[in-house]
N, C-alpha and C positions, 0 to 999 in steps of 0.2 A: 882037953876041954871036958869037964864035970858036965853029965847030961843037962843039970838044970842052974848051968854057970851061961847067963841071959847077959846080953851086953845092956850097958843104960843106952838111954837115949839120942846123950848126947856122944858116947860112943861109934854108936851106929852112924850117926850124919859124921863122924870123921871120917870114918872107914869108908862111908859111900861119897864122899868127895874124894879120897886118896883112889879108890878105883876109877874114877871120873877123869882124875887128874893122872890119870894112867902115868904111873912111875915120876911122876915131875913135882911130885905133891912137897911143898913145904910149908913152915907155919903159916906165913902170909898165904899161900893161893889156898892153904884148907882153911884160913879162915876167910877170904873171901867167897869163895864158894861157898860154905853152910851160909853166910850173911845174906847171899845170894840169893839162893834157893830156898830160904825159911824166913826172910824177913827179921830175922832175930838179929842183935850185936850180940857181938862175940868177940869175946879179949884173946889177945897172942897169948898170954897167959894160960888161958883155960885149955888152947890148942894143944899148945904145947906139954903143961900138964897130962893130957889125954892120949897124946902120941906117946910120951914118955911110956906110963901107965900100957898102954897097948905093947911097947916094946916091950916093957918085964915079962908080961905075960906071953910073948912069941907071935903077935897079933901081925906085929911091924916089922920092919928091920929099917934102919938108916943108914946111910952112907954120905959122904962129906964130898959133892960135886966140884965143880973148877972155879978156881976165884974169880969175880964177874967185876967187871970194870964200872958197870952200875950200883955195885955196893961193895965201892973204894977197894977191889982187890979183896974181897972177905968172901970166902966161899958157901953156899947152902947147905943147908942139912936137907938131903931129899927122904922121900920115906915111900917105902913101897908095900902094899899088904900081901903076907905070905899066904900059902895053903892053911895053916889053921885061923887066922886072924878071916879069911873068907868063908870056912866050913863055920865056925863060931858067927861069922852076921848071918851069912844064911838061914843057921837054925835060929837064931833073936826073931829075924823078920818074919821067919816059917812061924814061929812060936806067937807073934800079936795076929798074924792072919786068921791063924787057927782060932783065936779069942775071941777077933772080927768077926768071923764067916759067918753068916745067914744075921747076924744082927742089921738091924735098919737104922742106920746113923741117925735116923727122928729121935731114938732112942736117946741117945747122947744127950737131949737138949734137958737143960733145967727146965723143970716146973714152969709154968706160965710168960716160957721165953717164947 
């Protein structure tokens, strides 16, 4: 990982539902989870895209679970985050705190909100 190689956003809320989801994580429960916990929709698509993307980069690894009788005998694609894909959120999330720190979220507001 480049010292100032920063995960995005929407990175981040994968990686911290795939921890959540401690080793069980697949498209659907990591995108129920982020919809979950941020209020936001969020497309299988984008998911998936994003795990992809984390897998090139060493982030993730997948593995092809047992075919499940609830989806017709077709097995999951599980996904698990490795040691660099956790050192890399860590320093993301070190890195917005550090930005945060001693700021007073009043700060944040628009003008005359």
């Amino acid at each position: 990982m480049a010292k100032n190689d920063l995960l995005g956003v929407f990175e981040q809320l994968v990686l911290l539902a795939l921890v959540q989801l401690d080793d069980q994580g697949y498209g659907v429960s990591v995108c129920r989870a982020v919809e979950e916990r941020t209020g936001r929709k969020v497309t299988l698509g984008a998911v998936y895209a994003t795990l992809d993307r984390l897998e090139r980069k060493g982030y993730v690894r997948s593995r092809v679970g047992e075919p499940t009788a609830e989806r017709g005998g077709r097995a999951k694609r599980l996904f698990r985050v490795e040691a660099a894909g956790l050192k890399s959120l860590r320093h993301s999330l070190e890195t917005v705190e550090r930005m945060r720190a001693g700021m007073a979220l009043g700060r944040l507001r628009p003008e005359g909100a």
